[in-house]
C-alpha positions in Angstrom: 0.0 0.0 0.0 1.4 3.3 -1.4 2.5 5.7 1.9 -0.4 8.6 2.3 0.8 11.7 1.4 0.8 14.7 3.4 -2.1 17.1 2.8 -1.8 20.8 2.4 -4.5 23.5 2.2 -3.8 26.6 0.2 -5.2 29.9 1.1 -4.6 32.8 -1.5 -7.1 35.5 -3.3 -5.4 35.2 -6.5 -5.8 31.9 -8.7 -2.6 32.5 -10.6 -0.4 32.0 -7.3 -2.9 29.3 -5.6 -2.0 27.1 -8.9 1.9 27.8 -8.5 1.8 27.0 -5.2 -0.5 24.2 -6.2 2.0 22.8 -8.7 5.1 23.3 -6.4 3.7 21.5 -3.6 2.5 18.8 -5.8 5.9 18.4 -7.5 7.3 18.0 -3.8 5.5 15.5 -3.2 2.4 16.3 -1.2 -1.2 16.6 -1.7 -3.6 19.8 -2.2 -6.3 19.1 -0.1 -8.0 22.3 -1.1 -7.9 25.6 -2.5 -9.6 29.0 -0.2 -9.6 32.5 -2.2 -10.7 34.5 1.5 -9.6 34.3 4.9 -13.0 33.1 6.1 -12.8 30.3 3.7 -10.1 29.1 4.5 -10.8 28.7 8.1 -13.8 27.0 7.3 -12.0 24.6 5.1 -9.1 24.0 7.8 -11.8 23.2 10.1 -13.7 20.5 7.6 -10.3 19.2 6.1 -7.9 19.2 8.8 -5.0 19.7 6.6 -1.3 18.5 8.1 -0.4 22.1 6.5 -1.8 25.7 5.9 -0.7 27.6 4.1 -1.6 31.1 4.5 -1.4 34.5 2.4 -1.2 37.2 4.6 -3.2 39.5 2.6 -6.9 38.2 1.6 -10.3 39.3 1.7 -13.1 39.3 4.2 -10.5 37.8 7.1 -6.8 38.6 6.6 -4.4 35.8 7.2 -3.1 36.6 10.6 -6.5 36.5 12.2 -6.9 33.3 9.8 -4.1 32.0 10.9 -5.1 32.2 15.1 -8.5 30.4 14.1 -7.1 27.3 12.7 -4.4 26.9 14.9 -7.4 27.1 17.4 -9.5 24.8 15.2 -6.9 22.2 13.8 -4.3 21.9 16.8 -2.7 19.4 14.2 -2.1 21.6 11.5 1.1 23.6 10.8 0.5 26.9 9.4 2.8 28.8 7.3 2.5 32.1 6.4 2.9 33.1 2.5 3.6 36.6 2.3 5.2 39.4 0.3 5.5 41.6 3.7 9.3 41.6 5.1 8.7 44.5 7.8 9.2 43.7 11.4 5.9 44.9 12.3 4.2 42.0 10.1 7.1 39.2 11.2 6.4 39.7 14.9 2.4 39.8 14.2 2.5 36.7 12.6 4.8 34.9 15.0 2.3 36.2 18.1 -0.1 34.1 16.4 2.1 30.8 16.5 2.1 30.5 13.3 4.9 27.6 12.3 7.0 29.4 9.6 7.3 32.6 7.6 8.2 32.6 3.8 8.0 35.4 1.2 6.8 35.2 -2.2 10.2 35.9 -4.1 11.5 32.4 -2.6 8.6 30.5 -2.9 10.3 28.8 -6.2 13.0 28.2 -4.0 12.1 27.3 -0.6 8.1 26.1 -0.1 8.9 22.7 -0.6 11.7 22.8 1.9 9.3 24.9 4.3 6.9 22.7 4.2 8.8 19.8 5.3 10.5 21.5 7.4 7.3 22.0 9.6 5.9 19.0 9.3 9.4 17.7 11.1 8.3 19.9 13.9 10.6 22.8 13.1 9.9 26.7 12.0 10.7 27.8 8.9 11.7 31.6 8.4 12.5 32.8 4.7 15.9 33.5 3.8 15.0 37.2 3.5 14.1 37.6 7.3 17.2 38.9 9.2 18.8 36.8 12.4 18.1 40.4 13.7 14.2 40.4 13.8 14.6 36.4 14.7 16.5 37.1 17.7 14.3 40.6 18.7 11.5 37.7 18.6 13.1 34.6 20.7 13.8 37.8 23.1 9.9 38.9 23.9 9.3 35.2 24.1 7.4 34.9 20.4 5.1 33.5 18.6 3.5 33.1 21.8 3.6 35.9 23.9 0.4 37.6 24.4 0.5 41.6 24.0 0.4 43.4 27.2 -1.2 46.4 25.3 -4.8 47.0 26.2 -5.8 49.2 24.2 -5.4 46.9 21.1 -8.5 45.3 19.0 -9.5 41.7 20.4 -9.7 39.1 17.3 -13.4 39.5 17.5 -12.5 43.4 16.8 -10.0 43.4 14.2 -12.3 40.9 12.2 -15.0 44.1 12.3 -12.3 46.7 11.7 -11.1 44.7 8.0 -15.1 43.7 7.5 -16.2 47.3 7.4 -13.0 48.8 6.0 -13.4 46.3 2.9 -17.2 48.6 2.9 -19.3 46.2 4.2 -22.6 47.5 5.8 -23.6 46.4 9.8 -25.9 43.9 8.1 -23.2 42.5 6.2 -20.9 42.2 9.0 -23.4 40.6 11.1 -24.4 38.4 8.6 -20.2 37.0 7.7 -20.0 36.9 11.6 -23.5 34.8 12.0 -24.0 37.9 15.2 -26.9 40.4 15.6 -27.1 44.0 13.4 -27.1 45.3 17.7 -23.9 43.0 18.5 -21.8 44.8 15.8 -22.8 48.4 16.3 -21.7 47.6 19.8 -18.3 46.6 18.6 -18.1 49.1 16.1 -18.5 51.9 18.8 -16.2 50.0 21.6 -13.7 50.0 18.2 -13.8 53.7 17.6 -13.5 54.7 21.1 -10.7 52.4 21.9 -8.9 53.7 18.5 -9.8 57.0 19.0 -11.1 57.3 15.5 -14.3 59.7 14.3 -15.1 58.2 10.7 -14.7 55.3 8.8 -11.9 57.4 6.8 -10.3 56.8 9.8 -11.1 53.1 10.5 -9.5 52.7 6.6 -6.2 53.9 7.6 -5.8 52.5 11.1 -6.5 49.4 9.1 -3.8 50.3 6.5 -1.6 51.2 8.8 -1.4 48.4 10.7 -1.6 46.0 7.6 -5.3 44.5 8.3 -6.2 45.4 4.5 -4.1 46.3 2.2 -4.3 49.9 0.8 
């Protein structure tokens, strides 16, 4: 009997990279359980498929792929999740790793080094891309990431941040409480709880705190 191959979910809003990826993970030697084109997506599809990998795009619709990323590592304790990303800043490398994410790899090596990420996770290892500095590695291993909890209060919970890229994408209350599956009430609560927190007057300002702090992409 032929030896299962590992499976790997592949999370990306464009269908041009999800069938690179596709074909490069293929070639390596493991199987593409499925394919997600939002964040929400492919949390749902983590959950039904329990993939042995996820990997992740950083930037997608509806959910981005950090908050993506904390949901199946909630939902699929089994999975590995690696991050897929043409972000190198610090800012994004330490939010990813707060969310115990399993490894980190750019775009620009994907030809290069997805395969070899991949298996390296699956051998219970992180995988960082050859573009992030021993620098920001070690500034991480020193605030005790990826899973350190932020000691900043004033920050959006997940619940918030999943508002905050919801209505800065322009969806309506009633379209963010119908994605979330809560009450019209529940998410004018959070919306106000969200612009007091932030200190923001107008969704103008919602958009760029989101920009800013790389929720949506601008």
């Amino acid at each position: 009997m032929a030896k299962k191959k590992p499976t790997v979910l592949i999370a990306d809003d464009h269908e041009i990279v999800r069938a690179g990826v596709r074909n490069l993970i293929e070639s390596g030697g493991y199987a593409c359980c499925g394919e997600a084109s939002n964040g929400r997506e492919a949390v749902k599809m983590a959950e039904e498929l329990q993939p042995d990998v996820a990997i992740l795009d950083v930037t997608m619709p509806e959910l981005n792929g950090i908050e993506a990323a904390k949901q199946v590592l909630k939902l699929c304790p089994n999975t590995k999740v690696l991050v897929f990303t043409v972000h190198d800043a610090e800012q994004v490398v330490v939010q990813i790793f707060r969310t115990g994410a399993h490894g980190y790899i750019l775009k620009s090596d994907a030809g290069r080094q997805l395969v070899d990420a991949v298996k390296c996770v699956l051998g219970g290892k992180h995988y960082f891309s050859s573009q992030v500095s021993e620098v920001i590695f070690d500034s991480m291993r020193e605030i005790g990431l990826p899973h350190a909890p932020s000691k900043d209060e004033d920050k959006p919970t997940t619940r918030e941040r999943e508002i905050i890229q919801l209505l800065a994408e322009g969806s309506s209350n009633k379209d963010v409480a119908d994605k979330l599956g809560i009450s019209v009430k529940t998410v004018e609560t959070h919306r106000a709880a969200i612009m007091r927190k932030l200190g923001l007057h107008s969704i103008g300002e919602l958009v760029r705190y989101a920009i800013r702090n790389h929720i949506i992409e601008a």
